[in-house]
Steps between C-alpha positions, in 0.01 A plus 500: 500500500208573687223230494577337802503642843735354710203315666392315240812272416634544200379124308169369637331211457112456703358185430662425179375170328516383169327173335564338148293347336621098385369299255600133484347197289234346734447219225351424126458861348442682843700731686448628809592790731639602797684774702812504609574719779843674470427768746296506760421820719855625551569851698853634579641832478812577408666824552739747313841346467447203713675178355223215528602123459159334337541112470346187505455158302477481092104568441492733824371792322795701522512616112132501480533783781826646326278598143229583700692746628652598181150516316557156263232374709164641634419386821142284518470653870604757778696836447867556392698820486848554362618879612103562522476360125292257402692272257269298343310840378810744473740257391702756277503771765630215763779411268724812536450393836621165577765259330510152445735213488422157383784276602384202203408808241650787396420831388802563294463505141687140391703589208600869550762620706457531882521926430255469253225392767603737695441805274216353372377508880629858526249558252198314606520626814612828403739551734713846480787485330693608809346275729521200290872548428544530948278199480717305241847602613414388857302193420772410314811580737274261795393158273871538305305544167773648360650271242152360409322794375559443127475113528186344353234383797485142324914491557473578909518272748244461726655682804567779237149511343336534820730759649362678128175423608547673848665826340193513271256464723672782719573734226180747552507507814207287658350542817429142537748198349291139496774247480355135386806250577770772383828228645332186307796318350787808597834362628621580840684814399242635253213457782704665752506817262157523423434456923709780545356720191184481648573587841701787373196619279275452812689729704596791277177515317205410741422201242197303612599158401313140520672218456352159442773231517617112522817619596463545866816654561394800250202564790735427779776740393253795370169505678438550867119421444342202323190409368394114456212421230395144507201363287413849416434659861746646739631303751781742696597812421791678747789559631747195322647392865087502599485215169780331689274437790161448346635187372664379809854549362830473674830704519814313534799663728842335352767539782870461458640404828905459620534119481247225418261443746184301574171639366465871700180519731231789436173540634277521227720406266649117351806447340460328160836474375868473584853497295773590725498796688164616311123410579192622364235567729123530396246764653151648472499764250332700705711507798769717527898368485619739776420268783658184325822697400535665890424138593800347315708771590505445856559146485673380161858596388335717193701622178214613283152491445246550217136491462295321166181561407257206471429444093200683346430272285442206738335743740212591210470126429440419851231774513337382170508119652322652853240663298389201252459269858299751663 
């Protein structure tokens, strides 16, 4: 897999844009036309194996820029480069490549058997016999696939289609997995096993993966950077404590003290709730706790101590209200 050196980053995107062209009735028997921006001069990098969050309102751009990079779309601007493929001209060659997993559609075949999708992939792809069988056995041991193989897609549950989904997508072995909403409508338990799938996958096999996502906990619990698209242009893009701070957010330090007390005293810090012995005290999220918790130590009878991070969601739409003022 040589067409990237290590310099180049393994997806890049320079000055990416892409404009559609609308028509809506402008009165009697006339149209008229416009162009709708979707993307507009986006550049990242993103390197082999690194797990990227990419998220941002409905009508963002973010799966615009997801079949861009898969070669549905062409972009109207810039250069893009998927493991130094183009996809929009090698879109065949690029598919061995990458996989893809569309949390509202699926890929499985609706009235066969789950299996049956699978060796039909085995072929498509052809995938060794060998390897597809280590591929199979495994993907199916880590999504509990088991009993489901010979079940008809249409008969799954949600939670069990898209684990499916996530096997096939994996099954040949892609250097890059695009994941558009892969949680949307899971239970609790069923989300928690496709979280830890994935960081499994990410660790054993290198697996570039990009993850676009209302679920805020799926970024929180499986990417350490994040990218934020808003109106079609890039607005942050680093580390996720960094998004923490860009939008002013705050940590909270809950303390569990001997007895019930008054609200504690901190420098730099105010408490904002009490029950009992417990009280919540808020922070800057980009200050550090170890003063605050050396602080209480010397001076409050404390039992136990933990630290919450501020919410991303309100953090992003704190960021997206600063921007519209200014």
């Amino acid at each position: 897999m040589g067409d990237v050196t290590a310099g180049d980053g393994f997806i890049v995107l320079e000055q990416v844009g892409k404009v559609f062209e609308v028509r809506r009735k402008a009165g009697f028997l006339r149209r008229e036309r416009r162009e709708v921006r979707a993307v507009d001069s986006i550049s990242f990098t993103v390197a082999r194996g690194e797990m990227v969050g990419y998220i941002g309102p409905n009508g963002a751009g973010k799966s615009t820029t997801i079949k861009m990079l898969t070669g549905i779309l062409t972009p109207s601007a810039g250069r893009l480069r998927v493991a130094g493929i183009d996809p929009a001209r090698e879109r065949a060659r690029l598919a061995h490549r990458i996989g893809v997993v569309f949390g509202q559609r699926t890929t499985l075949w609706w009235d066969l058997p789950l299996i049956d999708s699978y060796r039909l992939a085995h072929r498509m792809y052809r995938i060794p016999d060998a390897r597809y069988r280590e591929n199979l056995d495994r993907l199916v041991e880590l999504l509990e696939l088991g009993d489901l193989l010979d079940v008809p897609v249409r008969q799954l549950s949600l939670g069990q289609r898209m684990r499916g989904d996530v096997a096939a997508a994996l099954l040949h072995d892609p250097d890059v997995l695009y994941l558009d909403e892969p949680t949307i409508g899971l239970d609790v338990v069923s989300k928690a096993r496709v979280r830890e799938f994935l960081r499994e996958v990410n660790a054993e096999r290198g697996t570039t993966v990009l993850l676009t996502t209302h679920d805020l906990q799926d970024i929180e619990q499986l990417c350490s950077r994040v990218m934020v698209i808003d109106h079609g242009r890039l607005v942050y893009d680093g580390p996720l404590a960094g998004l923490h701070e860009a939008g002013e957010g705050e940590r909270t330090l809950v303390v569990d003290l001997e007895r019930e007390l008054p609200p504690v005293e901190v420098p730099s810090a105010r408490v904002v709730r009490v029950e009992g012995p417990r009280q919540w005290l808020a922070f800057p999220a980009g200050q550090s706790a170890a003063p605050l918790v050396a602080h209480l130590a010397a001076r409050y009878p404390l039992v136990d101590l933990s630290v919450r991070e501020p919410d991303i969601e309100a953090v992003i739409a704190r960021m997206y209200a600063e921007k519209a003022v200014s």
